[in-house]
Residue frames relative to the residue before (quaternion, step in Angstrom):
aa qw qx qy qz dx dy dz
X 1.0000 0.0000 0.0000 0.0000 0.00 0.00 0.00
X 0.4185 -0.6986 0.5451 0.1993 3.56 -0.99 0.99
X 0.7266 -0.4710 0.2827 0.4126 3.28 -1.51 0.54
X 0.5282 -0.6410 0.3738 0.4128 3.98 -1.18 0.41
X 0.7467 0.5035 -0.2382 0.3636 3.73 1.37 0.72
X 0.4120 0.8204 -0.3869 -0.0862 3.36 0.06 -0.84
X 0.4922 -0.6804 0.5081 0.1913 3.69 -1.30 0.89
X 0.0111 -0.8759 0.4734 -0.0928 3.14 -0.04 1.37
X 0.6712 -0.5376 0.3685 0.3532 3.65 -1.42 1.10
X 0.7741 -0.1472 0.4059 0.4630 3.50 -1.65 -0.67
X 0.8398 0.3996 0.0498 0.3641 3.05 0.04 -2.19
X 0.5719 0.5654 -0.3325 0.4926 3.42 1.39 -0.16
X 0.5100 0.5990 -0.3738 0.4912 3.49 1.43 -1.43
X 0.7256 0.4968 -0.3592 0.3126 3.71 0.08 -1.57
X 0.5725 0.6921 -0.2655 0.3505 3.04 1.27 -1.33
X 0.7844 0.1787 -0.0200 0.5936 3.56 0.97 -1.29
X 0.4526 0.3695 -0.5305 0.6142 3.31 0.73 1.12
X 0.6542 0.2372 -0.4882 0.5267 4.10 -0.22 -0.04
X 0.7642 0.4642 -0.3895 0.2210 3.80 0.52 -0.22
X 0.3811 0.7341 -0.2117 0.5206 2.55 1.77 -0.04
X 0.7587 0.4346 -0.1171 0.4709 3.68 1.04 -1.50
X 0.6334 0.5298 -0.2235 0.5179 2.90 1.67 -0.56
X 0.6273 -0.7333 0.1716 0.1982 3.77 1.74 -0.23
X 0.2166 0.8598 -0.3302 0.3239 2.11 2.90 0.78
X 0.4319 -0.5267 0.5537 0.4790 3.96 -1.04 -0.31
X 0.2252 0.7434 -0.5392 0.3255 3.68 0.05 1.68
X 0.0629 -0.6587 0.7428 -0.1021 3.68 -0.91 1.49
X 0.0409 -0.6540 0.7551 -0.0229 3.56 -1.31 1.16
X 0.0762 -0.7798 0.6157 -0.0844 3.43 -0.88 0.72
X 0.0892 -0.8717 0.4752 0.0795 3.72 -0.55 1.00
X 0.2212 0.7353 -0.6402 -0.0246 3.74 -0.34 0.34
X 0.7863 -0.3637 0.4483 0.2202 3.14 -2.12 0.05
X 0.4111 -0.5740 0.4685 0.5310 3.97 -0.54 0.48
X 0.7262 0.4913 -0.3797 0.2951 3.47 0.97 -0.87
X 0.4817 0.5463 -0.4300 0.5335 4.02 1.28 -0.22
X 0.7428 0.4275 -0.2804 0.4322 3.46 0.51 -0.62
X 0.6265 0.5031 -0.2870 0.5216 3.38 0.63 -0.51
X 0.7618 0.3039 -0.1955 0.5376 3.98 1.22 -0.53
X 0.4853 0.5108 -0.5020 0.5015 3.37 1.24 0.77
X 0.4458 -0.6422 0.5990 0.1731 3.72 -1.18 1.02
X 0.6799 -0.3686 0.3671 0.5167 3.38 -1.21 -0.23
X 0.6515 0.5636 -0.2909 0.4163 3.63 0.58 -1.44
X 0.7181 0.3614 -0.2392 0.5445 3.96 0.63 -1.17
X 0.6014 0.3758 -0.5019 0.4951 3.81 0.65 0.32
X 0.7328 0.4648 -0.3996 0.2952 3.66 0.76 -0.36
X 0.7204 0.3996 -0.3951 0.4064 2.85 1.34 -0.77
X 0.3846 0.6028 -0.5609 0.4172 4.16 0.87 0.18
X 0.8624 0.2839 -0.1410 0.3947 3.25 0.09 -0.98
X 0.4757 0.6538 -0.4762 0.3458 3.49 1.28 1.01
């Protein structure tokens, strides 16, 4: 199992947005370098619970 993130090109988004449409088990979440940068360990876990 890969890490509970990853930063992902243009072409990757699309990628996991048609899998998504298609009814894959896909969560895409957007924030801001600056949201990211002000999330701790704890506030990335609990976003991405």
């Amino acid at each position: 199992m890969g890490p509970p993130f990853e930063f992902l090109s243009g072409k990757a988004v699309g990628y996991y947005e048609r899998m998504k449409e298609k009814g894959g088990n896909v969560f895409i979440d957007t924030l801001s370098y600056e949201e990211f940068m002000m999330l701790g360990e704890a506030g990335l876990s609990r976003r991405l619970a």
